[in-house]
C-alpha positions in Angstrom: 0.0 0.0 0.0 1.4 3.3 -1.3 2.2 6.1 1.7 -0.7 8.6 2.2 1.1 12.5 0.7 1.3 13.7 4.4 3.5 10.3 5.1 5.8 10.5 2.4 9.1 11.8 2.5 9.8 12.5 -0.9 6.3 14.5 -1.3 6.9 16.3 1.8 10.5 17.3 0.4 8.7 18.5 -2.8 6.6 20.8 -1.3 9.0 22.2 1.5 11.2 22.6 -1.5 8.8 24.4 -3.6 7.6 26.8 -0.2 11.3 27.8 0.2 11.7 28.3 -2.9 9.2 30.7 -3.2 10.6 32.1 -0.1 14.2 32.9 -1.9 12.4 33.9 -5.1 10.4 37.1 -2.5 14.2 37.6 -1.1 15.4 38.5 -4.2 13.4 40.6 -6.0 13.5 43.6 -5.0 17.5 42.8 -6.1 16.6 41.9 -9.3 17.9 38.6 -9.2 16.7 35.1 -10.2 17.5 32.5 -7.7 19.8 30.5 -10.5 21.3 34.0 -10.9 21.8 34.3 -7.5 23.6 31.0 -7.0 25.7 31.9 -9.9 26.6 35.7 -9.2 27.8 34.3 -5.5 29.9 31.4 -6.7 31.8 33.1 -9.1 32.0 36.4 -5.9 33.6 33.6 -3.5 35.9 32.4 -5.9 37.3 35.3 -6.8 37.4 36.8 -3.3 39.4 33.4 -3.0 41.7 34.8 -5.9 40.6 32.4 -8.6 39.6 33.7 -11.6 37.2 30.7 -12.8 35.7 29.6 -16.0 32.2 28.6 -17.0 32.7 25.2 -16.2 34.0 25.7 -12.5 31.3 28.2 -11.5 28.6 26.0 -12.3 30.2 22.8 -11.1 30.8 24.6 -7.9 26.9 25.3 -8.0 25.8 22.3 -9.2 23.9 24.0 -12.2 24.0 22.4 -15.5 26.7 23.7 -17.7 24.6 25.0 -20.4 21.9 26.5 -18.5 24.7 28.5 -16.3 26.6 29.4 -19.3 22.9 31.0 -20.4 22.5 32.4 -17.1 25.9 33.9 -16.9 25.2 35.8 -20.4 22.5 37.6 -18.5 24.7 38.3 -15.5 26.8 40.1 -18.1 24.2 42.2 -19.9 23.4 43.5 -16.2 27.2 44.8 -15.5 27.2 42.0 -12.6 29.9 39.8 -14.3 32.3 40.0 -17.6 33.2 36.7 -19.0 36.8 37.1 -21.0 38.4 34.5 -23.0 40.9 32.2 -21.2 44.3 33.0 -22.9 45.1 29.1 -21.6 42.3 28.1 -23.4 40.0 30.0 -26.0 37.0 28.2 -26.3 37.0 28.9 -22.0 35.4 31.9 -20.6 37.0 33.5 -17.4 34.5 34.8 -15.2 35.3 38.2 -13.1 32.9 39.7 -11.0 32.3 43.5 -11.7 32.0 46.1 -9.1 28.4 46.2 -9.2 28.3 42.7 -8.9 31.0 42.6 -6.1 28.3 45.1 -4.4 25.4 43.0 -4.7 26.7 39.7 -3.8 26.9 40.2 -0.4 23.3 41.8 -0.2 21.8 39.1 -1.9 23.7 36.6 0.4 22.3 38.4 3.4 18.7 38.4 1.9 18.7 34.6 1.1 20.6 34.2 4.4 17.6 36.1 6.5 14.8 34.2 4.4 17.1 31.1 5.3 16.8 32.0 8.7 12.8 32.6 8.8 12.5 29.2 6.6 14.4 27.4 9.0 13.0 29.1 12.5 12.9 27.0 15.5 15.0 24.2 14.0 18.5 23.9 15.2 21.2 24.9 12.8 22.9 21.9 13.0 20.6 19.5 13.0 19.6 21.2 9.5 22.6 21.6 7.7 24.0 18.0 9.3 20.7 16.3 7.7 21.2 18.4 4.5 24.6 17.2 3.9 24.3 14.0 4.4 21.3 14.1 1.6 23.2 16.0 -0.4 25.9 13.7 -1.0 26.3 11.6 -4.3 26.9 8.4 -2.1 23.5 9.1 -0.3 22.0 8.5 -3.3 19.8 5.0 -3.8 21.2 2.5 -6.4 19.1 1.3 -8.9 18.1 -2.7 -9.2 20.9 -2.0 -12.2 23.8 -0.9 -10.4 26.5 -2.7 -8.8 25.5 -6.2 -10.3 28.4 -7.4 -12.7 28.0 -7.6 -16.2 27.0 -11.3 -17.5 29.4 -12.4 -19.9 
């Protein structure tokens, strides 16, 4: 017998998912930032503040955004002075990614605005208990295995 909605973990996750994200989405507005922008503009803000200057490629594997969308979203990063994207002398099909000044200047105020809707989402549950059970669901090796996986090839 399937769970009821109100009993299943993976349905609850959806919608808590979906309610925060609405929650980020109100955060960010009035900063004229999309969530995926968000993600994006702060990535490639930490890494250079960490003096890298990354490409494409390292921003959105270090948000976990697919490549093609980020490269997309980083175009539009660029057309609002946030970001400029130069070619990678190393490599020229690469795209080094700098953060501008006006981006350098909104960064931080959109990490504090997702970081006080964070804190409203997440009110009266203990900070570590949160980000301990988000990390360990986060993980690749969390994951399930399909029926598929693991069994050896038959000759």
């Amino acid at each position: 017998m399937p769970l009821a909605p109100g009993e299943s973990p993976g349905f609850l996750l959806w919608h808590t998912t979906l309610r925060w994200q609405r929650d980020i989405a109100v955060a960010l507005a009035p900063l004229d930032l999309t969530h995926v922008q968000f993600v994006l503009l702060a990535c490639a803000w930490w890494l250079n503040a960490e003096g890298e200057h990354p490409n494409q490629l390292a921003v959105a594997r270090q948000a976990g955004t697919d490549v093609k969308m980020a490269s997309q979203v980083l175009r539009t990063l660029e057309a609002k002075g946030l970001i400029t994207r130069e070619v990678d002398p190393a490599d020229t099909r690469a795209k080094r990614l700098r953060v501008t000044d006006a981006g350098a200047d909104l960064a931080p105020r959109a990490i504090a605005a997702v970081e006080a809707a964070d804190a409203r989402f997440f009110q009266g549950v203990p900070v570590e208990d949160a980000v301990s059970m988000l990390r360990r669901l986060a993980r690749p090796e969390s994951a399930p295995k399909t029926p598929d996986e693991g069994r050896s090839a038959q000759p």
